[in-house]
MARRORO-170787 format. One record per residue (C-alpha): residue in three letters; z, y, x. Coordinates in steps of 0.1 Angstrom, whole numbers, plus 5000, padded with zeros to 4 digits. Each point is the difference from the previous one (the first is absolute). Example, Ala and Ser with C-alpha at 12.3 -4.5 7.8 and 13.67 -1.06 7.14 Angstrom:
ALA507849555123 SER499350345014 
END
This chain:
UNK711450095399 UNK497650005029 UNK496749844991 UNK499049715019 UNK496249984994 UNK499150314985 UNK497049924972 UNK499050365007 UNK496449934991 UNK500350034964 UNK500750334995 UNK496850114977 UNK502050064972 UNK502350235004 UNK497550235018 UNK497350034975 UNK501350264980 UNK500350225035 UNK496750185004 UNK500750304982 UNK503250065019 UNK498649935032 UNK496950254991 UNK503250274989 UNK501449905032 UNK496450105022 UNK499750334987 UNK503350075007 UNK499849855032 UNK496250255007 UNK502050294983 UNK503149975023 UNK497749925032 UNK497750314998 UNK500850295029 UNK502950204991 UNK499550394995 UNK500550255030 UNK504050015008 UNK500749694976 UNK500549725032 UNK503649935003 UNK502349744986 UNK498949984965 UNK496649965007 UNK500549765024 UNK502149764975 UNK497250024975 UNK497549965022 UNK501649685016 UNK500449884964 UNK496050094996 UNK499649745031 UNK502449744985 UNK497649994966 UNK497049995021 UNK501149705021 UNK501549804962 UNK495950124990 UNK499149775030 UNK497850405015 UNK501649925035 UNK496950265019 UNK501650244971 UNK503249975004 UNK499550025042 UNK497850304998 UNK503250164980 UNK502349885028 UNK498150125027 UNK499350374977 UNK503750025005 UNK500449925033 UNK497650295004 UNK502550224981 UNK501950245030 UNK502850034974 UNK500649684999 UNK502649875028 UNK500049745031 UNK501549794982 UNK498349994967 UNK496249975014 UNK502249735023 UNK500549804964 UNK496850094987 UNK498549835032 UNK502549664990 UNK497750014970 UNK497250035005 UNK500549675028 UNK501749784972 UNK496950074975 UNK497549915032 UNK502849685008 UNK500749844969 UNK497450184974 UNK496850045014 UNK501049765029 UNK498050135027 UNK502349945034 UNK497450225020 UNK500650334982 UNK503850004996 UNK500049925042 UNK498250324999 UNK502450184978 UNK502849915023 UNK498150135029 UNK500350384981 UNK503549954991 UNK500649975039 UNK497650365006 UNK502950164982 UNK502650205012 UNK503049814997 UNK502649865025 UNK499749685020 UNK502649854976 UNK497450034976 UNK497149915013 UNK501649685015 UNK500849854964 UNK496250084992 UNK499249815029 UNK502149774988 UNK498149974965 UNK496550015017 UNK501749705019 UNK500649814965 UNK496650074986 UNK498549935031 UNK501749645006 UNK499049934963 UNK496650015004 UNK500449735031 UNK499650325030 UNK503049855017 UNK499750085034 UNK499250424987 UNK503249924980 UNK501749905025 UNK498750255026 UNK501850274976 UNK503049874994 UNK501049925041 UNK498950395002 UNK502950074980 UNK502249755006 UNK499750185038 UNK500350324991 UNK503450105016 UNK499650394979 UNK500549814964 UNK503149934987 UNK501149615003 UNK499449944960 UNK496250045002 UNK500049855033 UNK501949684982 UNK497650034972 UNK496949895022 UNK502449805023 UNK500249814966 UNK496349984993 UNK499049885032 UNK502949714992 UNK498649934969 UNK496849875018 UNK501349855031 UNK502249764976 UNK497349944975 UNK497349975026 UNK499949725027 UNK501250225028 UNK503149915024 UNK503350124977 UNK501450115032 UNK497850314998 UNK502250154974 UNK503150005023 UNK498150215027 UNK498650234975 UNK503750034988 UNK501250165033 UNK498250294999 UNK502250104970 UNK503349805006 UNK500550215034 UNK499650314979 UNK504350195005 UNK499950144964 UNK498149724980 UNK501450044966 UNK501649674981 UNK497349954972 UNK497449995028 UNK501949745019 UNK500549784973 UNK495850034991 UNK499349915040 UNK502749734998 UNK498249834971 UNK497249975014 UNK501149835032 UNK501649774979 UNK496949904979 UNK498249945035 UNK503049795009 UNK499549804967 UNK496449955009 UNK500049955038 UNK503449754998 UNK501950285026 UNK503949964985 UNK501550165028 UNK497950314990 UNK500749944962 UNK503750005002 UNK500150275023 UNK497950224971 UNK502449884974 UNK502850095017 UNK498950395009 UNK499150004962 UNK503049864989 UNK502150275024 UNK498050264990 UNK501950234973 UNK496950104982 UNK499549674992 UNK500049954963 UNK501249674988 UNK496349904987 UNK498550045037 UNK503449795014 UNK499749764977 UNK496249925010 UNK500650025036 UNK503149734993 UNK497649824980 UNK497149975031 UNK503249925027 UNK500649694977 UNK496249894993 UNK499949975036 UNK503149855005 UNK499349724974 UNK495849945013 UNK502049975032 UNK502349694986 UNK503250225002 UNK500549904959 UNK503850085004 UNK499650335019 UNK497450134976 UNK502649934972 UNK502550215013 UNK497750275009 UNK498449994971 UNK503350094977 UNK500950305024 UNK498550244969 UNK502649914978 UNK502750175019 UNK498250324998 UNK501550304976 UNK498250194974 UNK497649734991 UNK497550124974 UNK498649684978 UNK496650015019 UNK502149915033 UNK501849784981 UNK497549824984 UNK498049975039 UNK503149875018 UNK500549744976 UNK496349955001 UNK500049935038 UNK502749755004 UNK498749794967 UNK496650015016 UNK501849835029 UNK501449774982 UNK496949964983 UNK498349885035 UNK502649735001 UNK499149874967 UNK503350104983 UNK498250144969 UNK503249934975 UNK502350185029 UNK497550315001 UNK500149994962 UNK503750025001 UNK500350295026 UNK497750204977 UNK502649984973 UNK502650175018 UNK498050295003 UNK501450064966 UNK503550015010 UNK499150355020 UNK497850144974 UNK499849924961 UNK497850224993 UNK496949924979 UNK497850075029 UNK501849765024 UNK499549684971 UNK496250115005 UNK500349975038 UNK502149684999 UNK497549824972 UNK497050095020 UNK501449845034 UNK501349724982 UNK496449944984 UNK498350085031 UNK502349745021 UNK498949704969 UNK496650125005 UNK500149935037 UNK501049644993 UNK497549994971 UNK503349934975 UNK497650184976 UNK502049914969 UNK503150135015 UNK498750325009 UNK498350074967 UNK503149924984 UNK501750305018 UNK497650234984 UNK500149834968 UNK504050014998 UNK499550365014 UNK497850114969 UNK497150105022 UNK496849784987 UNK498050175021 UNK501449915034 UNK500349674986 UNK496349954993 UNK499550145032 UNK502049715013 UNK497449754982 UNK497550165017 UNK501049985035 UNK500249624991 UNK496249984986 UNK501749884969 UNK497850274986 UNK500549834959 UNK503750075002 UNK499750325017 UNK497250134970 UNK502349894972 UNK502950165010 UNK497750355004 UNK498249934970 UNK503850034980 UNK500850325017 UNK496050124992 UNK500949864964 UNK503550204998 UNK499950374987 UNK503450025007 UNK499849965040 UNK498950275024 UNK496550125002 UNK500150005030 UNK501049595002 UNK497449994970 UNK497750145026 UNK500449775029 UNK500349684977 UNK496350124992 UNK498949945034 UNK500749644998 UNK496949964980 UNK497450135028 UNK497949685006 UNK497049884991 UNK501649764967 UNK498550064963 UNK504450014992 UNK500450255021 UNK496750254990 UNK501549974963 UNK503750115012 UNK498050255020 UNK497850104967 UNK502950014981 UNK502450235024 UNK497650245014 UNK500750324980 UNK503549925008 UNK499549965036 UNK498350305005 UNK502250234983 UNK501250305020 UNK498649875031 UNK499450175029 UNK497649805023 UNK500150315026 UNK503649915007 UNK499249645012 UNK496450055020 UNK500849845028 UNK500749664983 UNK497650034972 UNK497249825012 UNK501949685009 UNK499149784968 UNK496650105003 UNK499849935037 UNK501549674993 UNK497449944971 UNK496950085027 UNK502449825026 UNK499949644975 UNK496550064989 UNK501250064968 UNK497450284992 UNK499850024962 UNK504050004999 UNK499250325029 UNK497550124981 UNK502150044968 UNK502950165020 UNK497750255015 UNK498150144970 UNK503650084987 UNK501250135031 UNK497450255009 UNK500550164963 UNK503550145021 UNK499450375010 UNK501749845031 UNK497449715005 UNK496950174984 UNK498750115033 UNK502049795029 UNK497749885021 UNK501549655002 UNK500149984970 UNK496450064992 UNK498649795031 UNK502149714989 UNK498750084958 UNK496549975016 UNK500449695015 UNK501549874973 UNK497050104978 UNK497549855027 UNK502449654999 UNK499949994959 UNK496050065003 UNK500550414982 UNK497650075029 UNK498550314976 UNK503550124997 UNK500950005036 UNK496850225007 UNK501150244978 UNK503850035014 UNK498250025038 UNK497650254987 UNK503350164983 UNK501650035033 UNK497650035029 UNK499850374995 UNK503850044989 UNK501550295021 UNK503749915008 UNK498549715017 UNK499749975038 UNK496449985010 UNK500849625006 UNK500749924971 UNK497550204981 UNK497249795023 UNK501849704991 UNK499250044968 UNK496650095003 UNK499449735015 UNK501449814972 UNK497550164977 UNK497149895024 UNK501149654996 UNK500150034963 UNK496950194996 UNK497849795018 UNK498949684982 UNK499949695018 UNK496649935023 UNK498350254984 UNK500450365020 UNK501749985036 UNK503450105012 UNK499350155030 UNK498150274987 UNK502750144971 UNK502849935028 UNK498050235021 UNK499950264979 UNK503749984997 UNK500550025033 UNK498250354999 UNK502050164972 UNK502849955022 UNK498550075034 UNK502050315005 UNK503349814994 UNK501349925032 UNK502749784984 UNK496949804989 UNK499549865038 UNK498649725010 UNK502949775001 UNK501050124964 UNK496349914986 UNK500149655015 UNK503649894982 UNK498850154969 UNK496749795001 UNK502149705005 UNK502350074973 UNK497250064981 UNK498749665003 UNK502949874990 UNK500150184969 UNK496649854997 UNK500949665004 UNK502750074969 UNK497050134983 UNK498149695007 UNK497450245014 UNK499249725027 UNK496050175007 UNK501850345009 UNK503149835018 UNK497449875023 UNK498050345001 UNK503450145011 UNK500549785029 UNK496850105015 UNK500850385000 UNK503549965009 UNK498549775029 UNK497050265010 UNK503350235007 UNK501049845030 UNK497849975034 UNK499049614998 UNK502249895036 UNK498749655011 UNK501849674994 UNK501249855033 UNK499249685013 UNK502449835027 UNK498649665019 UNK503249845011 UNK499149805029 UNK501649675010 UNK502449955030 UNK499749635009 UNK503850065019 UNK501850074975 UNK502250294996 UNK503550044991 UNK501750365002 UNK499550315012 UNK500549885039 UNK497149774993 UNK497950244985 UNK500650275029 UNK499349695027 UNK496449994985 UNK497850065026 UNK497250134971 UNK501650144969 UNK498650094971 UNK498250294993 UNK502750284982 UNK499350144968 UNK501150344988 UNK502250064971 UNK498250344995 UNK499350044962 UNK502250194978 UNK501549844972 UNK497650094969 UNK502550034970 UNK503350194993 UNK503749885010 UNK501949984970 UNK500249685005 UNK502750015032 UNK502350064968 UNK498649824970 UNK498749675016 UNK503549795003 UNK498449654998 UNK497949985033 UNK503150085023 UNK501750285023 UNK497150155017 UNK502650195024 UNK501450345010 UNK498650335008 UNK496449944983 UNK498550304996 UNK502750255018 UNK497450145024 UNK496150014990 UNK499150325014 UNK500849845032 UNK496949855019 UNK500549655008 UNK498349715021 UNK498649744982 UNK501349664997 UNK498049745015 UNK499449704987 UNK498549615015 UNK499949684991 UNK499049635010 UNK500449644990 UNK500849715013 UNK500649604993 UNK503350074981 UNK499150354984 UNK499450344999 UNK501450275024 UNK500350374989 UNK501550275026 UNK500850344986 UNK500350285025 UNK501950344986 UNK500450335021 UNK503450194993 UNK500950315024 UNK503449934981 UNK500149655009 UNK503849975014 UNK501750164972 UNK498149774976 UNK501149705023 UNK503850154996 UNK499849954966 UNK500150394993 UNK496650084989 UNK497649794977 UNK496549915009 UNK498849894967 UNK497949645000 UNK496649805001 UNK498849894965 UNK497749725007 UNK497949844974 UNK498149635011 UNK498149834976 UNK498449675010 UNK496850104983 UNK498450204971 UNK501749914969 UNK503149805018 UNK503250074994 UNK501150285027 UNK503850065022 UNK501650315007 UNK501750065028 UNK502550275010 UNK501749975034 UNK502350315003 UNK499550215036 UNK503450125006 UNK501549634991 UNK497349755008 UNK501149814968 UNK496749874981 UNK500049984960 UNK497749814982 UNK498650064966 UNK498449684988 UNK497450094968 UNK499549694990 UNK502449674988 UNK499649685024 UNK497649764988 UNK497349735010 UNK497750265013 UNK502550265013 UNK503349995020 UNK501950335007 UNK501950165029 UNK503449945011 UNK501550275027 UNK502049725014 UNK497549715000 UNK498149895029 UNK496750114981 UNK500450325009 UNK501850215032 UNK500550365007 UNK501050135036 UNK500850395001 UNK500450205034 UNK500550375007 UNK498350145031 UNK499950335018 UNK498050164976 UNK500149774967 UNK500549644988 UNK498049705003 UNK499849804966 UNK498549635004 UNK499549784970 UNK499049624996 UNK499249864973 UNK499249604998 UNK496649804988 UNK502649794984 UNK500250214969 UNK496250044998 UNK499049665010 UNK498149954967 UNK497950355006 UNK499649965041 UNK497050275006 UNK496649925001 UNK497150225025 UNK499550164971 UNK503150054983 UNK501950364994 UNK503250044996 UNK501650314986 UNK502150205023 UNK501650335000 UNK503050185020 UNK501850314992 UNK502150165023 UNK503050254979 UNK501450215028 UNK501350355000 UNK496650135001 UNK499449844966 UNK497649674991 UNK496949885027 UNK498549714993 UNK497549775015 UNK496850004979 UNK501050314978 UNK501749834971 UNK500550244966 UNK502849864982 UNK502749735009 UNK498849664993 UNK496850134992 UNK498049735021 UNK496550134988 UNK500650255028 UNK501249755028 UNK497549945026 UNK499649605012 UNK500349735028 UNK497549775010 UNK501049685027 UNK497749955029 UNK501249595004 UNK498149705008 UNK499949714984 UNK501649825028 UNK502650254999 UNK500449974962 UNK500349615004 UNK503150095023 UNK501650224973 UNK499349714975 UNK501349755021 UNK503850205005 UNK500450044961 UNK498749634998 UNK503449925018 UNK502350254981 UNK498949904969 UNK500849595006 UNK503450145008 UNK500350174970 UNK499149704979 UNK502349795021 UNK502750224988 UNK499149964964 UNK501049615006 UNK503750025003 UNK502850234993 UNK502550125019 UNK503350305005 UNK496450285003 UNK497149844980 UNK499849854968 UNK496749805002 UNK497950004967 UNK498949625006 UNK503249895008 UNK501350164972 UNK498149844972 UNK500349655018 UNK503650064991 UNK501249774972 UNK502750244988 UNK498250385008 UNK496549914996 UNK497949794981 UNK499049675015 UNK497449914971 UNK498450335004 UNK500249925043 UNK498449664998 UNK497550084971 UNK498450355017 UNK501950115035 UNK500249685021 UNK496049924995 UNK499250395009 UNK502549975029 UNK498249695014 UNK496650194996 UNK501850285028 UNK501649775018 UNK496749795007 UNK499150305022 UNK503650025022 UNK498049715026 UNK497150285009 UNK502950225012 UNK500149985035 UNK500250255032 UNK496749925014 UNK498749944965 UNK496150074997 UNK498650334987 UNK498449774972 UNK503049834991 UNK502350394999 UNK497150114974 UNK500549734977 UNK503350045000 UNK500250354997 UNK497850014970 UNK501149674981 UNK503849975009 UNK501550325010 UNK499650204965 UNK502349694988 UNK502750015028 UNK500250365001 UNK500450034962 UNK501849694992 UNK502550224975 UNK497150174981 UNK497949674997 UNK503149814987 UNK500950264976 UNK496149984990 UNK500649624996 UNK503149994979 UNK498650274976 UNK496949774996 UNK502349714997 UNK502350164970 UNK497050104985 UNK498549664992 UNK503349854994 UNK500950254977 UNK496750024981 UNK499749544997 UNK503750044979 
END
């Protein structure tokens, strides 16, 4: 049974009694790697010699076992494809052992020097490609694969391979989905192209259809696939499948039925197409809400196949469908009928019902009669942080770890112990680690020993992290990186707190790796920021602050910007306006690079869609955006001028030009907006950081607070922004007020801001605005929000088919509260109303003071100040019974 959350951790057990083996297994592995005799190279010696490198790799020697590799690459009597293999190698231990991306490039680069034919070094390419887009080189990546996908001397299967690689990202990535169809044509003209091709180009066209909502281009896919004779019935029955998703997202329920039952005419059904036709139309019916119907149609599944497999398939999709209507019960019962406990605790866990799901595990754990391998998996209900659970754990750990391979199961080892760190659950990660890294698999993982020293710095073992980074900084199948992240590490840990500085042992770091040129600049600088945050875990505050300082003195101190936005006593309203203005403001240049990396574009889903084509093209040079701004009696006016040489294709919609990301906060330590108005769209997002209150109201793309105008011109778009006093009429600037501002532009030659900022929403790196208005013109701003805010208030007085007014609501005798109205809301509103009389269109500057400062906080925030009253109210009712 497949393990759900592998408890690999625990493994210490059943690996103690190892070391003689392993030390049996070395001198073998040294015998067998030693340089073969005059006239002994030849296929024997090669086996035992790649066996010599297999025992090296298990001994965690990687430089060994590459040095043997690369001796028998050497050999001459060793063939093409042999050293060819050899080469593979030696770029999996640099890929997923020793993890340094840089040298297995490098390896791929002499795998292409060979002699070999194009077909060959095309799927290389093709691998470099891979290695290359997973370590974020995209447009190199890219850049590769078109090169093959265009060369007309390879045969159409690699060509389809990178045709499907370059897919891969246009669908994922925010590029037009269209793209993929014109790529397509390169190969689809192709006289000979062979069936199994077709249906891999015909695939992807349909997943761009799915994406970009094209269903005359989706059907037309299907139907070559499903006409296409080497067509199996797995890739027919997904392409009828995607035919029927858009069908039914389309509103055509009834079409989508009947297309998606076309599978179950087909012959020589295997129970995997079975199973996924039957799959497909219950999800459909699943979508409609018919979750006893789907349940039923699973069933018949059985009437094709009775087979003990097939009741497997039909239990699962009969769980899964109670699962999606959180008929919990009924899906665990499935299981439970079914005799698979396992399943069915998994069941309990999917619903949080995490007591039910541990006692069902706990009687399979309990059971000597069930499988181990159930036994196994009912162990890993128990990996939390409860006392009940560390005694099962206690108890069951021999048997856990019995014949255990953790070197199997690497790649998902670390996930309790990342979610451990993840929770701040360090002693529970701290207990996990020490029995992990007693694996010959985990001993040495780098990971895993970063993630056992933060642990120890977190649990206050500061004496035992120093000697793990001392352990490590000089281990050999590290990279360079990761050898002076440890070092590092030791620094931290050696140094006591305000008594000897940083700098200094960091310094002398930095020279014991000088000749590294992996150890660069931009390396040094992450790894002294993730060094204070291992300090912070290590409560090391002092040297947390000592860090800043050096990882500050890295960077060439640029100066904070400062923009006076003038006042325009005509008030402006558009972009016509602002071009009419006979003196404009001064244009400032978007001209500083954006400081950090850009791994956000892909992790950071909360702020908003930041656009397409970010990125695509920074070796090109590009002309800095400019940027102005002024105020006026109802706001403040932003205009954003971009420069695109590509501007007409991005105004047809078939090339992205990214965003703005613009940050305003109304003064240092107020709450700040972010704004995103998209370039190729004009649309404007709005990320609001903070809930509305008394002190702070937030954004709304579709209020009259804030407007967005968006034109293209010959050589770029225009971008004008207002944005009202009305929403900062309780923090209107002052002479000497800042407020924080900053603007980045994402285009396709990557991130430019305004002032240089080094992270997103990292405002200490915004630059400011100060207001050059009078006081006379600052009584006229007053005096405008002075007559929006009585209409506001108004509005609170009565009800009607839009508005629901809070005092007209508690005046009610049947919704509100009259006692609580007369008692505490009818004196405050006379109070506001004494001032409605001042309010007058030639009223006196005197007279729009006082009532700006003594009425308008009330009208504006007539909901917060009731809700303020009522809670008073309840509270001294409550506390006299």
């Amino acid at each position: 049974m497949k393990k759900q959350y592998l408890f690999y951790v625990l493994v210490a057990a059943a690996l103690a009694g190892c070391n003689n083996v392993n030390e049996q297994k070395n001198e073998a592995a040294q015998s067998a790697a030693a340089k073969p005799a005059a006239g002994q190279s030849g296929k024997n010696d090669i086996k035992a010699r790649t066996a010599a490198i297999a025992d090296l790799e298990r001994e965690n020697k990687f430089e060994e076992a590459i040095t043997l590799c690369r001796e028998l690459i050497a050999d001459t009597g060793n063939s093409y494809e042999q050293k060819i293999s050899l080469y593979k190698r030696i770029v999996s231990i640099y890929q997923h052992k020793i993890r340094d991306t840089e040298k297995a490039l490098a390896v791929y680069d002499e795998m292409l020097a060979l002699p070999i034919s194009n077909k060959q070094k095309a799927e290389f390419k093709l691998n470099k490609a891979v290695l290359l887009a997973g370590a974020k080189k995209l447009k190199e990546a890219d850049l590769i694969e078109r090169s093959v996908l265009e060369d007309q001397e390879l045969d159409s299967g690699v060509r389809t391979s990178a045709f499907v690689s370059i897919s891969k990202r246009i669908i994922d990535g925010k590029d037009d989905k269209k793209q993929v169809k014109e790529l397509a044509k390169q190969l689809l003209s192709l006289k000979e192209l062979p069936g199994n091709d077709l249906v891999r180009i015909q695939t992807q066209i349909i997943k761009a259809s799915l994406k970009g909502n094209d269903f005359e281009s989706c059907s037309m896919a299907v139907a070559a696939i499903l006409a296409q004779p080497a067509a199996n019935n797995a890739q027919k029955i997904d392409a009828v499948w995607s035919l029927a998703e858009m069908q039914a997202l389309d509103g055509k329920i009834a079409e989508a039925e009947k297309t998606v039952r076309i599978p179950l005419s087909y012959k020589d059904m295997n129970l995997a197409d079975t199973t996924s036709a039957y799959a497909n139309i219950g999800k459909l019916l699943s979508w409609q809400g018919k979750c006893d119907e789907a349940v039923e149609l699973y069933k018949e599944i059985l009437k094709k196949d009775n087979s003990a497999g097939a009741l497997v398939n039909v239990n699962r999709l009969v769980a899964s469908e109670y699962v999606t209507f959180k008929r919990f019960e009924d899906a665990a019962k499935v299981y439970r009928d079914a005799a698979q406990p396992i399943d069915e605790a998994n069941v309990y866990r999917q619903a949080q019902l995490m007591d039910k799901a541990k006692a069902v595990a706990l009687k399979v754990l309990q059971d000597e009669k069930q499988p181990e391998n159930s036994r196994k998996a009912a162990f890993e209900y128990f990996i939390d942080a409860s006392p009940e659970s560390k005694k099962v754990r206690d108890q069951y750990l021999k048997f856990y770890t019995k014949d255990f391979d953790p070197a199997s199961n690497l790649c998902s080892f670390s996930t309790p112990i990342k979610n451990a760190l993840y929770l701040g659950n360090y002693p529970l990660a701290q207990e996990l680690l020490e029995t992990a890294r007693k694996s010959d698999a985990l001993k040495n993982d780098f990971m895993m020993v970063y993630y056992h020293i933060r642990a120890l710095a977190a649990t206050g073992r500061h004496n035992d992290a120093l000697k793990l980074a001392e352990e490590y900084q000089d281990y050999l199948n590290f990279t360079p990186g990761q050898r002076y992240r440890f070092a590092l590490a030791a620094v931290l840990f050696r140094t006591p707190e305000k008594q000897e500085p940083l700098a200094a042992a960091i310094d002398a770091v930095n020279k014991k790796f000088e000749k590294e040129s992996s150890v660069n600049a931009k390396l040094r600088s992450e790894e002294l920021a993730r060094l204070g945050s291992t300090a912070l875990l290590a409560k090391k505050f002092d040297s947390a602050a000592a860090l800043e300082k050096i990882y500050d003195s890295l960077f060439v101190a640029e100066e904070k910007k400062l923009l006076t936005l003038d006042f325009m006593n005509k008030p402006v309203s558009g972009i016509s306006d602002w071009m009419a203005l006979k003196k404009k403001p001064m244009p400032q240049l978007m001209d500083r690079k954006f400081g950090g990396n850009m791994d956000f574009l892909v992790t950071d889903v909360s702020t908003g869609n930041r656009g397409g084509g970010i990125g695509a093209d920074t070796e090109k040079k590009m002309k800095f955006t400019e940027f102005s701004a002024l105020c006026d009696v109802n706001g403040i006016h932003l205009l954003f001028r971009g420069f695109d040489d590509k501007v007409r294709e991005v105004e047809a919609k078939l090339l992205g030009a990214g965003s703005y990301e613009m940050y305003l906060a109304p003064g240092i330590n107020q709450p700040y907006t972010c704004f995103l108005p998209d370039l190729q769209s004009g649309e404007n997002a709005v990320w609001n950081t903070t809930y509305p209150n008394e002190n702070h109201r937030r954004f709304d793309k579709n209020s009259q607070e804030m407007r967005t105008e968006h034109i293209f011109t010959d050589d770029g778009y225009i971008t004008y922004m207002f944005l009202s006093w009305e929403l900062y009429y309780d923090k209107l600037p002052d002479t000497a007020d800042r407020w924080e501002f900053e603007n980045v532009h994402w285009g396709r030659s990557g991130g430019y801001s305004w002032n240089g900022t080094k992270s997103i929403h990292g405002r200490s790196t915004w630059g400011n605005l100060a207001f050059n208005i009078s006081k006379e013109q600052m009584i006229g701003i007053k005096r405008k929000i002075v007559y929006s805010a009585l209409k506001k208030y108004t509005a609170e007085k009565k009800t009607g088919h839009a508005h629901q007014g809070v005092i007209d609501f508690w005046k009610d005798p049947v919704l509100g509260d009259t006692a609580f109205y007369n008692a505490v809301i009818a004196p405050y509103v006379e109070k506001l109303d004494s001032y409605v009389a001042l309010v007058k269109p030639d009223m006196s500057d005197a007279d729009v003071e006082k009532v700006f400062s003594e009425a308008v906080p009330g009208w504006n925030e007539m909901g917060f100040k009731v809700a303020e009253l009522r809670r008073n109210y309840l509270e001294k009712s409550l506390s006299k019974e």
